[in-house]
C-alpha positions as CSV (number, residue, x, y, z in Angstrom):
1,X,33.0,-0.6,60.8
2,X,36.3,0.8,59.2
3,X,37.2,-0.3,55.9
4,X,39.5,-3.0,56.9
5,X,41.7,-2.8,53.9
6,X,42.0,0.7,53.6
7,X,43.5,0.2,57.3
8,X,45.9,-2.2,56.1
9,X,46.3,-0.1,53.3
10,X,48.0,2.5,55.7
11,X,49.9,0.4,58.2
12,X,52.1,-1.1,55.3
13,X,52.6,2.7,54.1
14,X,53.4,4.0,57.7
15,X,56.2,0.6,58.0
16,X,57.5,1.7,54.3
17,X,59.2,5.1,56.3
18,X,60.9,2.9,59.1
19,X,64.3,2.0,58.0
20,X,64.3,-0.8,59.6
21,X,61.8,-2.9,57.7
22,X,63.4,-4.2,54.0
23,X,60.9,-5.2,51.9
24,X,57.3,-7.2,51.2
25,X,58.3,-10.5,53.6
26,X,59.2,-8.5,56.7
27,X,56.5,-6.1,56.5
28,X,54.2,-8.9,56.6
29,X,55.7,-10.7,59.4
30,X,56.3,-7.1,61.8
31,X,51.9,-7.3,60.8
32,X,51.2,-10.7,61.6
33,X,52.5,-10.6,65.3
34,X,50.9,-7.3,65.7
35,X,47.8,-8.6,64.6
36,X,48.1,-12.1,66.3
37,X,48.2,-10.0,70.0
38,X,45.8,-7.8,68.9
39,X,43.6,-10.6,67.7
40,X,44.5,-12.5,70.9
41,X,43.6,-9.9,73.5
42,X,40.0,-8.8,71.8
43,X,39.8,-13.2,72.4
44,X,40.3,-12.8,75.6
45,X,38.3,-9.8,76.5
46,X,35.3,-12.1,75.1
47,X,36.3,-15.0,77.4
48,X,36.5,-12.5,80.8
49,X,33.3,-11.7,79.7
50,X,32.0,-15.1,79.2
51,X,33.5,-16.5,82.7
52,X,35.2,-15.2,86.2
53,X,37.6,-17.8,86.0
54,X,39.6,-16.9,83.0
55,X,43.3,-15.6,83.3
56,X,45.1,-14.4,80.2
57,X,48.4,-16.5,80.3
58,X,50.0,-13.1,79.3
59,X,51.0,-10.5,82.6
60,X,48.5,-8.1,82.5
61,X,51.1,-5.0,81.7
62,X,52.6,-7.3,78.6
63,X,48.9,-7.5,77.2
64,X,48.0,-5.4,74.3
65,X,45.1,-3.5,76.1
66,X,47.6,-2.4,78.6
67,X,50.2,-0.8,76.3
68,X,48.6,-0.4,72.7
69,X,45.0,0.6,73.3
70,X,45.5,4.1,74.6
71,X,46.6,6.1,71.5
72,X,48.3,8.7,73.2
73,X,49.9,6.2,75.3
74,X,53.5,5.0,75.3
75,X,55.7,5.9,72.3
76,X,59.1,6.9,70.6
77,X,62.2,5.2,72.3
78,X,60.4,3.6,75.5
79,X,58.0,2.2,73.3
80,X,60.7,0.5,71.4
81,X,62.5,-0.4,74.8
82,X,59.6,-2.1,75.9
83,X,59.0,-4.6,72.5
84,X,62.5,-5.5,72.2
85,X,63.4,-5.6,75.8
86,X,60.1,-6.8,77.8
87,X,57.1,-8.1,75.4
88,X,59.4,-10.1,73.3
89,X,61.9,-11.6,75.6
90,X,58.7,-12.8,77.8
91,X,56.3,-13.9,75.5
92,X,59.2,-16.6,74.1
93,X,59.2,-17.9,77.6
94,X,55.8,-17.4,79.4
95,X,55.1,-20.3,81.3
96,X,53.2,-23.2,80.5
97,X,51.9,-23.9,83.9
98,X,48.1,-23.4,85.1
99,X,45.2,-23.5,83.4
100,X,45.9,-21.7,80.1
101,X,48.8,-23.0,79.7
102,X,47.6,-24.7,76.1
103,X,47.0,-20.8,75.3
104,X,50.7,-20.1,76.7
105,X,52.2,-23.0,74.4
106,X,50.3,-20.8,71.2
107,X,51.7,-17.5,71.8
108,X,55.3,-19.0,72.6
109,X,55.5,-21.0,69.4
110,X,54.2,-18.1,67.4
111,X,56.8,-15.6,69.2
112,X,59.5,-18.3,69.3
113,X,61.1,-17.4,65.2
114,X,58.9,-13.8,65.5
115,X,60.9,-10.6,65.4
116,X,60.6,-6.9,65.7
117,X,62.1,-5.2,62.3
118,X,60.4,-1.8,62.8
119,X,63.6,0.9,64.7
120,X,61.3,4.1,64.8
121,X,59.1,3.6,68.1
122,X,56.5,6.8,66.6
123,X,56.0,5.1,63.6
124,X,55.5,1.6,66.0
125,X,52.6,3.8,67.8
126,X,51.5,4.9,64.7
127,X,50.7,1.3,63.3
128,X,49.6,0.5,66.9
129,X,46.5,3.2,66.3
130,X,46.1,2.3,63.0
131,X,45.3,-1.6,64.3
132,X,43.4,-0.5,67.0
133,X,40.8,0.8,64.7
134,X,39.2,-3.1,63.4
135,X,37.1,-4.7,66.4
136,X,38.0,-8.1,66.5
137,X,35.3,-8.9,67.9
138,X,32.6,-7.5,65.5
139,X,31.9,-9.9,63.2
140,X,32.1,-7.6,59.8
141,X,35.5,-6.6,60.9
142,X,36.3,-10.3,61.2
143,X,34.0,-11.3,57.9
144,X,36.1,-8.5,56.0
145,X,40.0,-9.1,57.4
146,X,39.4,-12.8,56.1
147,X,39.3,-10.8,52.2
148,X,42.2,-9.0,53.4
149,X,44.4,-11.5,55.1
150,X,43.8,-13.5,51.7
151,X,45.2,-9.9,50.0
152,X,48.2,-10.3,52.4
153,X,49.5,-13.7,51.2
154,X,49.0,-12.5,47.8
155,X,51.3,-9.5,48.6
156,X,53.6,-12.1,49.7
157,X,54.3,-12.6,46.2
158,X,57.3,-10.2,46.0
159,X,59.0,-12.0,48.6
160,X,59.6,-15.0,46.1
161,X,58.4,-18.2,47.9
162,X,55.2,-17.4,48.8
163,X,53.7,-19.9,46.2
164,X,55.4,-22.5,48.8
165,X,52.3,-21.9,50.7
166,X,49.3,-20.4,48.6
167,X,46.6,-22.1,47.0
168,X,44.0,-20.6,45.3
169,X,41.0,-20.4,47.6
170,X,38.6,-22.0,44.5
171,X,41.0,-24.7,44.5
172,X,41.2,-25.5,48.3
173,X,37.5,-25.1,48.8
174,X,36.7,-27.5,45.9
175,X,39.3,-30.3,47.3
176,X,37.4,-29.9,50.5
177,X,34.3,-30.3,49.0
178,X,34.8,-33.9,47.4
179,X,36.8,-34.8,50.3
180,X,33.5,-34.0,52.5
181,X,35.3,-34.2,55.7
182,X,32.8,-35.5,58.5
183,X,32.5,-34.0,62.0
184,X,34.6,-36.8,64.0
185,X,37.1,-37.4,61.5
186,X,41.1,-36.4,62.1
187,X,42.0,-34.6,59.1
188,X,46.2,-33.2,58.5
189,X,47.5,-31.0,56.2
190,X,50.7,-31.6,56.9
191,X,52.0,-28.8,55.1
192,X,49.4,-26.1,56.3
193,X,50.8,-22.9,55.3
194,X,49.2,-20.3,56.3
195,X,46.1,-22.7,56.7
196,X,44.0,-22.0,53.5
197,X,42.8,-25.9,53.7
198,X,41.6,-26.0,57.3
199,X,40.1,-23.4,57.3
200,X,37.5,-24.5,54.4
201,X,37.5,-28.1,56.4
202,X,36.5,-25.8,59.4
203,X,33.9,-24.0,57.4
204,X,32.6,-27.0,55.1
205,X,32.2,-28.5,58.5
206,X,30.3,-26.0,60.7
207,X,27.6,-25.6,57.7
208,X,26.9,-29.1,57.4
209,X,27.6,-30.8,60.3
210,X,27.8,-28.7,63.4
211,X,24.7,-28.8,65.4
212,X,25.8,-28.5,69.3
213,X,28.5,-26.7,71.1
214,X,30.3,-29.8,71.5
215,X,30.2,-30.7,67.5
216,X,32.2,-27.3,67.7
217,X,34.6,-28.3,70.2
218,X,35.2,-31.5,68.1
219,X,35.5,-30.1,65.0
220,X,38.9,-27.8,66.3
221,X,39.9,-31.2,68.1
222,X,40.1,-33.1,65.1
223,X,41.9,-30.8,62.8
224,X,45.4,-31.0,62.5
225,X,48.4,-28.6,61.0
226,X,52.4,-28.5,60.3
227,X,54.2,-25.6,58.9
228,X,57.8,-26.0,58.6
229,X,58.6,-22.2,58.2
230,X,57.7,-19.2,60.9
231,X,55.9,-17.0,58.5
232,X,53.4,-18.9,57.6
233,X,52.7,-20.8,60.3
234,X,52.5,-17.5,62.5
235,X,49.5,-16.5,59.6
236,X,47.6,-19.9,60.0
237,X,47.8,-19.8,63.8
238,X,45.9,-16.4,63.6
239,X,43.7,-17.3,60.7
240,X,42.5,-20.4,62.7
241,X,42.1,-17.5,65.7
242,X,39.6,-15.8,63.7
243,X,38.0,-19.3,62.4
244,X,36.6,-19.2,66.3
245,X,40.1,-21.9,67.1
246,X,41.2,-20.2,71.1
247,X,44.1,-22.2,71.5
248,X,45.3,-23.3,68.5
249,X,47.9,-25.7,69.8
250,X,47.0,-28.8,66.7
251,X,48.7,-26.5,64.3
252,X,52.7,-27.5,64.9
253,X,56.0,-25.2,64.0
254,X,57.9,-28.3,62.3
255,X,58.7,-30.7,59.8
256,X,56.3,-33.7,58.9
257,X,59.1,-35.2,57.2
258,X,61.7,-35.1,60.0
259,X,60.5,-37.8,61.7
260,X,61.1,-41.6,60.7
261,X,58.1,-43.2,58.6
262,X,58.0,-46.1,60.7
263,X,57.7,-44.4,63.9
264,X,55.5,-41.3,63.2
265,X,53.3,-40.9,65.3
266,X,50.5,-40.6,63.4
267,X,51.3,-43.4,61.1
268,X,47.6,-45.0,60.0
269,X,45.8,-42.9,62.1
270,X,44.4,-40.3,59.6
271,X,41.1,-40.3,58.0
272,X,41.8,-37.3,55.6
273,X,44.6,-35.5,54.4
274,X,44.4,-32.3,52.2
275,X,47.6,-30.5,51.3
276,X,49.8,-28.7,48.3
277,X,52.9,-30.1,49.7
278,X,55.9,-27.8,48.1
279,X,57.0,-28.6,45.0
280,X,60.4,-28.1,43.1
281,X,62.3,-28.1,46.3
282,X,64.6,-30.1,48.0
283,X,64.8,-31.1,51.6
284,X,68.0,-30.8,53.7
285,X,70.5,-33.7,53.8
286,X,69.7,-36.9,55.9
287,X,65.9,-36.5,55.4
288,X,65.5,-38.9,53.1
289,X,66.5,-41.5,55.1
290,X,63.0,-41.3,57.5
291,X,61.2,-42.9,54.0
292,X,62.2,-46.9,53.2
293,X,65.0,-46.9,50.9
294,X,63.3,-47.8,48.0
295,X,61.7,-44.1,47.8
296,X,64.5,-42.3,49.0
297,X,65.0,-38.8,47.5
298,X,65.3,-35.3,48.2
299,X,62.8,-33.7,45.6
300,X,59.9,-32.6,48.6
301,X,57.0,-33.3,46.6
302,X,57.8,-37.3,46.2
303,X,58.5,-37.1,50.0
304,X,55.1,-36.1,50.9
305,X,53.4,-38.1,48.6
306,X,54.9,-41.3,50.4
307,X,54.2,-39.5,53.8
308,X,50.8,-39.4,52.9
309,X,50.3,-42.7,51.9
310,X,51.6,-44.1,55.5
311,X,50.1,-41.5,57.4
312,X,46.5,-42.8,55.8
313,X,44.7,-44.8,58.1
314,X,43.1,-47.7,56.1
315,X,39.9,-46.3,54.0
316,X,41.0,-42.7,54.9
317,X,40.9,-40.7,51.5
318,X,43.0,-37.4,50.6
319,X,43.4,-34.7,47.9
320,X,47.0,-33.7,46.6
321,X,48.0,-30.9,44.2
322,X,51.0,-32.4,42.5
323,X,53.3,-30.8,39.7
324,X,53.6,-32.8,36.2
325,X,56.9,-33.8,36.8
326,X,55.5,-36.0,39.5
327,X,53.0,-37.2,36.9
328,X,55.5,-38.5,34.6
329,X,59.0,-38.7,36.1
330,X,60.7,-41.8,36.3
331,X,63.1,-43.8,38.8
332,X,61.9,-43.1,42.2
333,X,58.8,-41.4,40.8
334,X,57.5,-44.8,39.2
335,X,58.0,-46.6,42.3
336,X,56.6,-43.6,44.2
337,X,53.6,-44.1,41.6
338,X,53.4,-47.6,41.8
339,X,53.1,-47.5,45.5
340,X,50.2,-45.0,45.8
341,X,48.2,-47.4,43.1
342,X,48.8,-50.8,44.3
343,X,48.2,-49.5,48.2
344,X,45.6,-46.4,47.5
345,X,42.5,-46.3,45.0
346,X,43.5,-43.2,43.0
347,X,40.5,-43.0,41.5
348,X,40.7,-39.3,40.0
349,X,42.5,-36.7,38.4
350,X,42.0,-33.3,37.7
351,X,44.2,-31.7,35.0
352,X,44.5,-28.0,35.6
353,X,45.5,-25.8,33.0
354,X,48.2,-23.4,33.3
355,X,48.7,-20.2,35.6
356,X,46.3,-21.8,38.4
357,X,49.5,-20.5,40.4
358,X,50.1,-17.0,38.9
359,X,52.6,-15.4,39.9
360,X,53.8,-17.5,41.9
361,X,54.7,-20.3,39.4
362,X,53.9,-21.5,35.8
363,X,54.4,-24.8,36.3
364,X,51.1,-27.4,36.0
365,X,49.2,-28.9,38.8
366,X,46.9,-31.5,39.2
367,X,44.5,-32.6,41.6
368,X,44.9,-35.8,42.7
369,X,42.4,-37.6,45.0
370,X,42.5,-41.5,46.1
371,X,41.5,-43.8,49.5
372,X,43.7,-46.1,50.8
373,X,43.3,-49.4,50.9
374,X,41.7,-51.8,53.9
375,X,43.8,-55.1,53.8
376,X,42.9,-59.0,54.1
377,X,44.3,-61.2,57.1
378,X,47.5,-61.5,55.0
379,X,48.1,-57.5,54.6
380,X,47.4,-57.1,50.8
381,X,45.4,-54.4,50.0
382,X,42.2,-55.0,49.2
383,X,40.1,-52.8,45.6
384,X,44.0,-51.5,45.0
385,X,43.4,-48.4,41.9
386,X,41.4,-50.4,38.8
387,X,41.2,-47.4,36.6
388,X,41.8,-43.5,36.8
389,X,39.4,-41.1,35.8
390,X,41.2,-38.0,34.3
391,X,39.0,-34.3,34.2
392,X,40.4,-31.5,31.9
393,X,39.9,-28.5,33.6
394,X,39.5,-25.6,30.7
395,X,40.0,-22.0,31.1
396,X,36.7,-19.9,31.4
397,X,35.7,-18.7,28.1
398,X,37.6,-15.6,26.6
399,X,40.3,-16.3,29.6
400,X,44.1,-17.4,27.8
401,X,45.3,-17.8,31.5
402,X,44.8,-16.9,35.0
403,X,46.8,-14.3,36.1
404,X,46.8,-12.1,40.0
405,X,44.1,-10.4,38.5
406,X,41.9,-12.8,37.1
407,X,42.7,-15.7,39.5
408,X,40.6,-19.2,39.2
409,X,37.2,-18.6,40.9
410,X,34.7,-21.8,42.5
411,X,32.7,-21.3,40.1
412,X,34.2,-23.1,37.5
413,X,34.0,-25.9,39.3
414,X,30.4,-25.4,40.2
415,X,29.2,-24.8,37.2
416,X,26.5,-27.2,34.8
417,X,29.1,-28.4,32.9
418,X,32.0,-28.6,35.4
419,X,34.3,-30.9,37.7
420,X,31.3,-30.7,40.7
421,X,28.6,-31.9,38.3
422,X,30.6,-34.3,36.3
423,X,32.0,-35.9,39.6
424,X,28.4,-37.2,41.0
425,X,27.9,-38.5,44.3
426,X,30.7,-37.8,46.3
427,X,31.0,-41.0,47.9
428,X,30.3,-43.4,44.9
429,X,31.4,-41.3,41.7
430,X,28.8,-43.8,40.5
431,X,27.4,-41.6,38.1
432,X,30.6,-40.5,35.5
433,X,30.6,-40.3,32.0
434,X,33.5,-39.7,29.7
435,X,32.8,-36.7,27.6
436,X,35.2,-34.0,26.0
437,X,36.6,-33.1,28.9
438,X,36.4,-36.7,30.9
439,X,38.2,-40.1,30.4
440,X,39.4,-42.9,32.1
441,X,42.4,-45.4,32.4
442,X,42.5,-49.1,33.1
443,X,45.3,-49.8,35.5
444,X,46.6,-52.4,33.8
445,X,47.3,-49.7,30.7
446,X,49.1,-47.8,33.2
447,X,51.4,-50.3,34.3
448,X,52.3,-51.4,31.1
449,X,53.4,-47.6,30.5
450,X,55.7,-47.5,33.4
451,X,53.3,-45.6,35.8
452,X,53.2,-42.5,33.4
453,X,50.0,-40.7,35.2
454,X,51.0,-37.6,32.3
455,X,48.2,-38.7,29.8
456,X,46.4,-36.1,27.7
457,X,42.7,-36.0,26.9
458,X,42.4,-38.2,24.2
459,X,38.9,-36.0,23.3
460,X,40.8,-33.0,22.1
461,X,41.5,-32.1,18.9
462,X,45.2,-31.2,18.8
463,X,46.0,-28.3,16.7
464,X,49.5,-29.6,14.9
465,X,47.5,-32.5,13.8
466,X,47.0,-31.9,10.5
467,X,47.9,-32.5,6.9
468,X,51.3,-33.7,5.9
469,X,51.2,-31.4,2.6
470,X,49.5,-28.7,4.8
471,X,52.2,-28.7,7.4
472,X,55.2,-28.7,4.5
473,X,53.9,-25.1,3.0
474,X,53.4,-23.5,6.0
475,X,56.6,-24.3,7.3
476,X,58.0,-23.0,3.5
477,X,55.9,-20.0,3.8
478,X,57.1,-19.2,7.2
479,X,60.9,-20.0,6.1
480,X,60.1,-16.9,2.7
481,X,58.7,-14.5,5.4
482,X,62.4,-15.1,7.8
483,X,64.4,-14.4,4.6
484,X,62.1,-11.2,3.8
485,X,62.9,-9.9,7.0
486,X,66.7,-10.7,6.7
487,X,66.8,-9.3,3.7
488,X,65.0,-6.1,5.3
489,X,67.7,-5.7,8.1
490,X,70.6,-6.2,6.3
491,X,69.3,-3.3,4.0
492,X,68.6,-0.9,7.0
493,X,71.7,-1.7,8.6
494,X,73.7,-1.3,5.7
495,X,71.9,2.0,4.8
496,X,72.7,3.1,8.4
497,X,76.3,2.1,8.1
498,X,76.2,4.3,5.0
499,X,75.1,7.5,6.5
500,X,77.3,6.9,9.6
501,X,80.7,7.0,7.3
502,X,79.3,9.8,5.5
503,X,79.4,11.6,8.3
């Protein structure tokens, strides 16, 4: 087995000489297609094996074992001819007739917004060998691109809105977790990404619950994907390609929020949701208006959140990362708020401490995780939210933050003393305690305080709380150490000034 990142190591220095790729965001995407086809076409040699009666939706001479494989095979100009003038043009219009055509529809949305940036067809051939090197069908080549394709979206970082659709892997795999999605349940992120969350609600699955080949079969049924923005979702439609997915036609190129609340059509019908909707953007005019008027804004975040709540089938349960401005904003926000708690039990929330996001952003997250509500005969909810637990999650000892190179790990959720143990049975939450880290809320406290969900731990010692008299020298000290130092530049500067004129 090659060392898979050492490989990738190489093709983004070979693409660093073509003049035609500028910079971390289209290096990634001239990879991703490569990949996808490459990905795609060791698929499909399994399938031919598997039965006589598969076709490849792609003409055989457009597949990548026709043009790619041979290394001293096409090159230079023609090669170039042939991607910008034959691969491309056709794979954005195969046809989605016949029996593959739900494998036709995946590789025309993920080569509908795809592009080639490379110019220099050598250096193309080059990268071509380079890919041709991992077996996609071994499964160590596939067990080590998943590290790799987690670097890549890291890499991403330079391109300045890849934090629009990272999350930590210990974060997504502990959502998943408490969420416990079952084997015949429809779960959504409806703003997938690059598809961090299903996969770990493919995986979480498949170790607990998958028993047959048609548990399988079920399990890619019921899992369900948007991605506004052609990056991305070209990265989860191939990561859900190496999760085992063939035709991953549930993951949609599009905008949850485009269509009209009232008519979506997959209003009530969820029975999890678990997303990091983006956050500190604003959607495009005239979106708003799909939400009732009463929640109407353009901040993306608040959007989703309301999405979410609709899209909910009654007793279906989802996890949210959320900024604190959500937390404590006001206006829309507290309706927003008041909404989720009078129609959804949000039972918890997890408090995470800064840099979970480094480098993509420095702004706080929480963890938010509630069930909606089943309804009497007259349509009021039914166990709306009575209190909210609140968990403080700390930094690991001798950490200050989290940074790119010392990222959050599972772990510190896994540990003794940690968000898994404290939360108990995952169903019941039966067993919870308030300790240093712990507390809860009474709904009606919340209420009273405007839906303000921004409440600190009321265990920790805060460190300006102190005494009066203590606080008043300190601040005088402080204030004879500035003058000191004033003192100390006007003297240098003035001595400078000296030597200068004296000159």
């Amino acid at each position: 087995m090659p060392n898979v990142s050492g490989v990738i190591k190489s093709i983004q220095d070979i693409m660093r000489k073509d003049a035609g790729v500028d910079g971390d965001a289209q290096r990634i995407g001239q990879l991703v297609w490569m990949f996808f086809l490459k990905i795609l076409d060791d698929q499909e040699e399994s399938l031919m094996l598997l039965s006589d009666d598969y076709n490849s939706p792609i003409p055989d001479h457009l597949r990548w074992s026709a043009w790619a494989t041979d290394p001293e095979g096409i090159t230079g100009d023609a090669l170039l001819d042939f991607i910008n003038n034959q691969l491309f043009p056709k794979l954005k219009n195969l046809s989605l007739e016949g029996p593959e055509r739900d494998r036709a529809r995946v590789v025309r949305t993920a080569f509908e917004d795809a592009y080639n940036y490379m110019k220099n067809g050598t250096l193309i051939r080059q990268v071509v060998n380079k890919i041709n090197e991992i077996d996609f069908n071994n499964t160590g080549d596939k067990h080590a691109f998943g590290d790799v394709y987690e670097q890549v979206l890291k890499d991403l970082q330079s391109a300045g809105n890849a934090g629009e659709f990272y999350t930590p892997r210990a974060v997504t795999q502990f959502m998943v977790d408490m969420l416990d999605p079952q084997l015949d349940e429809l779960v959504l992120d409806p703003a997938c990404g690059t598809g961090g969350f299903l996969a770990h609600v493919m995986d979480h699955r498949i170790e607990r619950y998958v028993e047959t080949v048609e548990d399988r079969a079920t399990v890619q049924n019921n899992l369900l994907g948007v991605e506004k923005k052609a990056l991305p979702h070209l990265l989860c439609v191939t990561n859900m390609m190496l999760h085992g997915i063939e035709a991953p036609t549930n993951i949609l190129h599009d905008n949850t929020l485009s269509m009209p609340l009232k008519d979506h059509k997959w209003r009530g019908k969820i029975d999890v949701i678990v997303t990091n909707p983006p956050f500190g953007g604003m959607e495009e005019d005239g979106i708003e208006k799909n939400v009732p008027q009463a929640f109407q804004t353009r901040e993306t975040a608040d959007l989703f959140l309301v999405l979410i709540i609709e899209l909910l089938k009654d007793g279906g349960r989802a996890a949210v990362v959320l900024p604190d401005g959500t937390l404590f904003g006001e206006g829309i926000k507290t309706r927003i708020k008041e909404k989720l708690m009078t129609e959804c039990n949000l039972h918890t929330i997890i408090r995470l401490p800064n840099g979970v996001f480094n480098p993509y952003t420095g702004i706080k997250t929480n963890l938010l995780f509630f069930e909606k509500c089943h309804k009497d005969g007259k349509g009021n909810a039914l166990n709306p939210t009575s209190e909210v637990w609140f968990y403080e999650h700390p930094y690991p000892e001798g950490y200050k933050n989290y940074s790119k190179t010392k990222p959050m790990r599972i772990e510190e959720f896994r540990d003794e003393d940690s968000e898994q143990a404290w939360w108990g049975d995952v169903k019941t939450r039966a067993e919870r305690k308030e300790n240093d880290r712990a507390w809860k809320v009474s709904a009606e406290e919340i209420k009273a305080n405007g839906y303000n969900l921004d409440i600190s731990n009321p265990h920790r010692k805060e460190d300006g709380h102190k005494d009066p008299a203590e606080l008043l020298a300190a601040w005088q000290e402080n204030r004879k150490q500035l003058a000191a130092t004033q003192e100390q530049l006007k003297m240098a500067l003035a001595e400078a000034l000296t030597k200068s004129t004296a000159a």
